[in-house]
C-alpha positions in Angstrom: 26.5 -35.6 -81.5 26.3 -35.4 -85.3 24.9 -32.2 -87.1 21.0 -32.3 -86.1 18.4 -31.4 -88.7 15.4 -29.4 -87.4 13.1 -32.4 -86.5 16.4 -34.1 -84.9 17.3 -30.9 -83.2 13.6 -30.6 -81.4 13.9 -34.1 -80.2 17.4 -34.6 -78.9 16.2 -31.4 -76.4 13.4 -32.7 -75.2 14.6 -36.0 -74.7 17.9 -34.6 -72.8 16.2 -32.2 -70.9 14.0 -35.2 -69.3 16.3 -37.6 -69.1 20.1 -36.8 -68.9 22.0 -36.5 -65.6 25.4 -35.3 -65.5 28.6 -36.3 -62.7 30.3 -33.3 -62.3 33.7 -33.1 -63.5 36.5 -33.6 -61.3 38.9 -30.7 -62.5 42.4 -30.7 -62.2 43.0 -27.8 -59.6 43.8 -30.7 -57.1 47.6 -30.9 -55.3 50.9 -32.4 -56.7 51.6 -35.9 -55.6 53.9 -36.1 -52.7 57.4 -37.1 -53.4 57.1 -39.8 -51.1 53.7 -40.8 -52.6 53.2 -44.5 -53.2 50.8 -46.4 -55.6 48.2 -48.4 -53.6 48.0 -52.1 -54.3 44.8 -54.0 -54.1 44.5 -57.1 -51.6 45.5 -59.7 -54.4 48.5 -56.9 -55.4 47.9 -55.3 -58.2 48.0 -51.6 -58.4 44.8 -49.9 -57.7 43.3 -48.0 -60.4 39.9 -48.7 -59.3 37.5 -46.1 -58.9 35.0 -43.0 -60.6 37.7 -41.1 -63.4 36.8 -38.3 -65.2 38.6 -37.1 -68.4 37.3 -33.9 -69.0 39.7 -31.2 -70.3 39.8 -27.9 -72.4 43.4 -29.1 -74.4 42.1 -30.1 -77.5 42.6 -33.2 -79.6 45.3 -32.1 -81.8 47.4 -28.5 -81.7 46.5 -25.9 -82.9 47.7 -24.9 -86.2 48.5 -21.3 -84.5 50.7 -23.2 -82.2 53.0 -24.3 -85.0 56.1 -25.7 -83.1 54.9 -25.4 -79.7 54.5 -28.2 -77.8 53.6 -27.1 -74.3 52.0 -23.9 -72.5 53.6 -21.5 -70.3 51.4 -21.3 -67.0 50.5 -18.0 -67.4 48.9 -19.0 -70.9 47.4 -22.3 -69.8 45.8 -19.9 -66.6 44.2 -17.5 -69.5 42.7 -20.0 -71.8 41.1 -21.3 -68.4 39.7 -18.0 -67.5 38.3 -17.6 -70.8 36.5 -21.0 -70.4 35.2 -19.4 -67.0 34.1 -16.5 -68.9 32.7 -18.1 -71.7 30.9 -20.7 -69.6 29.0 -18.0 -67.6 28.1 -16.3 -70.7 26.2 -19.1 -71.7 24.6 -20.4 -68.5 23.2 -16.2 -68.0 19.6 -15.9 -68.8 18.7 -15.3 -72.4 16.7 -13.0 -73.5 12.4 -14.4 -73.4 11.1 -13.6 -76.5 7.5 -12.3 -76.9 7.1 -13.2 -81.2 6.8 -17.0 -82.4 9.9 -18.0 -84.5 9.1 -17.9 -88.0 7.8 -21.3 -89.7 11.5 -23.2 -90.1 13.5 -20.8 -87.9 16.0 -22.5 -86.2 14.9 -23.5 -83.0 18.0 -23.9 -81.1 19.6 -27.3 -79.9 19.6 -27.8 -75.5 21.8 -25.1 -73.9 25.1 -25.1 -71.7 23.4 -26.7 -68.7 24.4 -30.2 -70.1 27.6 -29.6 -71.6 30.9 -30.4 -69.3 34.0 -30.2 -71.4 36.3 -29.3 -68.2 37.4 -25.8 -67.3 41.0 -26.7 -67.0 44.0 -27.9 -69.5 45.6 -30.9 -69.0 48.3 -31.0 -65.9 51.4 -31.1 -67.9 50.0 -28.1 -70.4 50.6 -29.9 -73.3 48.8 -27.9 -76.8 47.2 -31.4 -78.0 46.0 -35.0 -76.3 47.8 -35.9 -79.3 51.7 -36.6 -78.4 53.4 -38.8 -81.4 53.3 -37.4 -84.3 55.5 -34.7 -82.7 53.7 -31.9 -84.2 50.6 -32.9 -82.0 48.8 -33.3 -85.7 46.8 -36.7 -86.5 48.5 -38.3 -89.1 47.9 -37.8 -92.9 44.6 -40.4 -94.1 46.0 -43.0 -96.5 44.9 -41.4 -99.8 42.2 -44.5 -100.1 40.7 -43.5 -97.4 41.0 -39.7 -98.4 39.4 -40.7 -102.1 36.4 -42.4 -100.0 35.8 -39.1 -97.4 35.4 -37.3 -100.5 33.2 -40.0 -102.8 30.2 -38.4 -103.6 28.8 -41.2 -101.3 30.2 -40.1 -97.7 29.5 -36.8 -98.7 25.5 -37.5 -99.4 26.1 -39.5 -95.9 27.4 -36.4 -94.3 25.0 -34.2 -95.3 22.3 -36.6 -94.1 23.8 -36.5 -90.8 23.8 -32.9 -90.4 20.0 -32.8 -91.7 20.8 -31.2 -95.2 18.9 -33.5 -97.0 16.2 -36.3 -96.4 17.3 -39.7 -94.8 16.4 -43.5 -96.3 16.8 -45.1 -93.3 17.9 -45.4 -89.9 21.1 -47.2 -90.9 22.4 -43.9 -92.4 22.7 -42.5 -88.9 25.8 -43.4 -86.8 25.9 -45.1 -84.3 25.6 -42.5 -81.7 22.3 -41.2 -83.4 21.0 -44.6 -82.7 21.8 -44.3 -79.0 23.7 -48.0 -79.5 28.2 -46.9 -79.1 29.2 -43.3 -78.6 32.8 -42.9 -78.2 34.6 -46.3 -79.5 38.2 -47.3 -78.4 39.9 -45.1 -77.4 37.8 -43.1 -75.3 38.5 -39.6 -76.2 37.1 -36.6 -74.1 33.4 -35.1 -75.8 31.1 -32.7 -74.6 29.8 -34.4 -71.8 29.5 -38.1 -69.5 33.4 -38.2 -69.8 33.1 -40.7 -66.4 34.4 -44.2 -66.5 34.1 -46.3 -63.0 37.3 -48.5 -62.9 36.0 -51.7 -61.3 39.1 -54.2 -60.6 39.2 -58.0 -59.5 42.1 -60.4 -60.2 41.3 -61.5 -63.1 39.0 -59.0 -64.8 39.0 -55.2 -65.2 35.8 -53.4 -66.0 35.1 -50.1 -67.2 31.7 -48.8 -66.6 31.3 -46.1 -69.5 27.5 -44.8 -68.6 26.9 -42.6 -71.7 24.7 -45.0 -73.6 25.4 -47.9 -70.8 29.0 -49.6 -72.4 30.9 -51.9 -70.2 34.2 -53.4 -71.4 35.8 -56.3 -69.7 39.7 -56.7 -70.2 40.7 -60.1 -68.9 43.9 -60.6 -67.5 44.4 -64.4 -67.7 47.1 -64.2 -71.2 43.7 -65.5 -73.7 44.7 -65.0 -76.9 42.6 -63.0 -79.1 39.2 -64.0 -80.0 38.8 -65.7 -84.2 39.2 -62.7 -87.0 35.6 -63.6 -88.1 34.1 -62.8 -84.2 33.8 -58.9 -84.0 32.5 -56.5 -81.6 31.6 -53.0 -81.1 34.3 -52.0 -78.4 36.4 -54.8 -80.0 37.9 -57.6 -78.2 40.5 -56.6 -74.8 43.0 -58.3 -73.3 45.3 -56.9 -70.8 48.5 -57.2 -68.8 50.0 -55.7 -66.5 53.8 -54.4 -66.8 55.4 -53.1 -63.2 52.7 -50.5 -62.0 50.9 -49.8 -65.7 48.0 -51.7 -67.2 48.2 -52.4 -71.0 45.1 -53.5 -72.7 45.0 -54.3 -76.2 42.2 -54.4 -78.3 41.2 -56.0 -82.0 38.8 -57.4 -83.5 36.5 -54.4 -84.0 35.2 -55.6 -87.3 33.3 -53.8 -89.8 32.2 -51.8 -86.6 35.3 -49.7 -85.9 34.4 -46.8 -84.7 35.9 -43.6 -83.1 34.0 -40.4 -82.2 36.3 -37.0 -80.9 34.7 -33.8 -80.0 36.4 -30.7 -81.1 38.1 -28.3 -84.0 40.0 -29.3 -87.0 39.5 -31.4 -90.4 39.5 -34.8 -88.7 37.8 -33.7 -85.3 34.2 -32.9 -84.4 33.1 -36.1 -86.6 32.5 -39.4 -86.3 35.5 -41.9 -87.7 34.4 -44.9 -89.5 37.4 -47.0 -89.2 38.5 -50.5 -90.5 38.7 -54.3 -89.4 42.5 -53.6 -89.2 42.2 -51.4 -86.2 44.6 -51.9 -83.3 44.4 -50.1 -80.3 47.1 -50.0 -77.3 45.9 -48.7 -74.3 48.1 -47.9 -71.1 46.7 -46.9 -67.6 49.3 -45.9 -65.0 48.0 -44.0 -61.3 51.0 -41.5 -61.1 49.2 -39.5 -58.5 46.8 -40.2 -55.4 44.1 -38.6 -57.8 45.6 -38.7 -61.1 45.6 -41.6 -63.8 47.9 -41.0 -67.3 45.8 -42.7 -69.7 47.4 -43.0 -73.0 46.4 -44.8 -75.8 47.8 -45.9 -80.0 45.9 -46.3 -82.7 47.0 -47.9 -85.9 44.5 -48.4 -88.6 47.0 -48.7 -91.1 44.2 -48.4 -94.0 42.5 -44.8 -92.0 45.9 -43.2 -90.9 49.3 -43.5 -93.1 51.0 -44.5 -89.2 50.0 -44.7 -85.8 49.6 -41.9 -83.3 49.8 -42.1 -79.7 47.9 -39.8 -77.4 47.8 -38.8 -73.4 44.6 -38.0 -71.6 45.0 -38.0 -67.9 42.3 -39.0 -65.7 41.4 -37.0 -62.5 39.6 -39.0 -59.5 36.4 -38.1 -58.9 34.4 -37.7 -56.1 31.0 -38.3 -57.4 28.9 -41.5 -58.1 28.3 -42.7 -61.5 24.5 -41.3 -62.8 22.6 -43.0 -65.3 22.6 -41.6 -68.6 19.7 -41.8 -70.6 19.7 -41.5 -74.6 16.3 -41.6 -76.3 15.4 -45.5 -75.2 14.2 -47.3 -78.2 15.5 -45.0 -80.8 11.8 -43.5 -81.4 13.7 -40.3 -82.0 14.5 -41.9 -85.3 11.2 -42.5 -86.0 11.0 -39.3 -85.8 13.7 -38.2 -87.8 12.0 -40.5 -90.5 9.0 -38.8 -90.5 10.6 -35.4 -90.9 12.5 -36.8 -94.4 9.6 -37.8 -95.6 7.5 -34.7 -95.2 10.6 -32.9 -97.0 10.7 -35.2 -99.9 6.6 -34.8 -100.0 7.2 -30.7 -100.3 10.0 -31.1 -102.7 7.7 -33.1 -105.4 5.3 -30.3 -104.9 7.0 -27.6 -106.3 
């Protein structure tokens, strides 16, 4: 999620402590594929990528800037940063401390605790520093100095600070898209904080994926259609995919004035929500390399966002568990809310 104001940060807890349920994450501390391992085909012949995937994983987006040159971890340091998580993660799961005094008037209240968040405990199999793999350095690529110039327009910056509940909102319109409980993670689906399931559901000529965190199906059609009209847009964009030997490829346009990409994490271009542009391609490859592993890599040009294309890698690890709903505040009345809340600000303001 976005930066919560107070009013937004009181409602986003209740609402997820009612209503949000959580598959557990699959992990990666499951055994190399056999060297005689085979990829299982479905009845029609295809390979079989069907099934619950889960893509949650402690290796960050991009490298960090620590890491320099340093493309991969040694065991012994991909072992510590996952005892650390451990650590960390029973830190905040231990019982806090009941207090006995009322916060003062406009305390921060807190936001919901680590119950609900499931980022992974483990890096990523081959111990790569970043998702990111082209650029080499494991570093987005530089924003086109247009699209730096607008980041910093006085504009997106009153925008941002809305978001993060520094000042009052207009309208719902100002929120993104996630706020509004209406498209969370975009194309490519990156790893966030939580609900990183997708249930792979395959026939011969249709491949859906089932992404429960604010109920998104995407169906990539197999048949060799050509692209849908420039003027027709859609939030997840238009797919269409192929398969080449034992690796689906899925590209998607068409994402409109809608293009939109939401990563989880550190860094000047993580943590935030990207709005992108109608010029957004995305490349998507899915190959099973493992009984319980599938590489998931995926290229993003948005040639007026990015000054080139990057590529990234996020494997998939098979899951055992069903899909669970996922429930964001139905109806948006959060926002209503939220409204509310801006208003009563901008009433104490003229008072002074």
């Amino acid at each position: 999620m976005s930066g919560l104001s107070r009013v937004q940060v009181v409602v986003c807890a209740l609402v997820l402590a009612a209503s949000m349920v959580l598959a557990p994450s699959a992990g990666w501390s499951q055994p190399a594929s056999p060297e005689d391992w085979v990829a299982p085909r479905t009845a029609w012949g295809d390979p079989d990528i069907g099934g619950v995937w889960n893509s949650s994983t402690v290796t960050p987006l991009e490298r960090p800037e620590a890491l320099a040159d340093k493309a991969f971890l040694t065991a012994e340091e991909a072992a510590a940063i996952e005892q650390r998580v451990v650590e960390a993660n029973a830190r905040a799961n231990a019982p806090s401390v009941v207090r006995t005094e009322p916060l003062p008037v406009g305390g921060n209240v807190g936001a919901y605790n680590a119950f609900w968040i499931d980022r992974g405990t483990t890096v990523v199999p081959t111990r790569r520093t970043s998702l990111v793999i082209d650029p080499p350095n494991g570093r987005l690529p530089a924003l086109t100095p247009e699209h730096a110039a607008h980041v910093a327009s006085p504009e997106r910056q009153r925008l941002k600070a809305i978001r993060e509940g520094l000042v009052p909102a207009d309208s719902h319109e100002q929120f993104d898209y996630g706020d509004r409980c209406i498209w969370y993670r975009g194309v490519p689906s990156l790893p966030t904080a939580y609900n990183n399931n997708y249930h792979l559901v395959q026939t011969a000529g249709v491949i859906a994926i089932v992404q429960e965190h604010i109920h998104d199906v995407r169906f990539i059609h197999l048949d060799g259609r050509p692209a849908i009209e420039e003027r027709i847009s859609q939030f997840g964009g238009h797919s269409r995919g192929r398969w080449e030997g034992d690796t689906l490829v899925v590209e998607t346009t068409n994402f409109g004035h809608r293009a939109y990409l939401f990563s989880s994490g550190p860094g000047p271009q993580g943590g935030i929500n990207w709005d992108l542009s109608p010029a957004l391609r995305v490349v998507e490859r899915f190959t099973r390399v493992g009984p319980r592993t599938l590489d998931y890599e995926f290229t993003v040009d948005d040639p007026n966002v990015w000054t080139r294309p990057w590529t990234g890698s996020s494997p998939w690890a098979l899951s055992d568990q069903p899909m669970f709903e996922y429930a964001c505040h139905e109806g948006n009345y959060g926002l209503l809310n939220i409204l509310a809340g801006s208003r009563v600000e901008e009433a104490r303001a003229g008072e002074r």
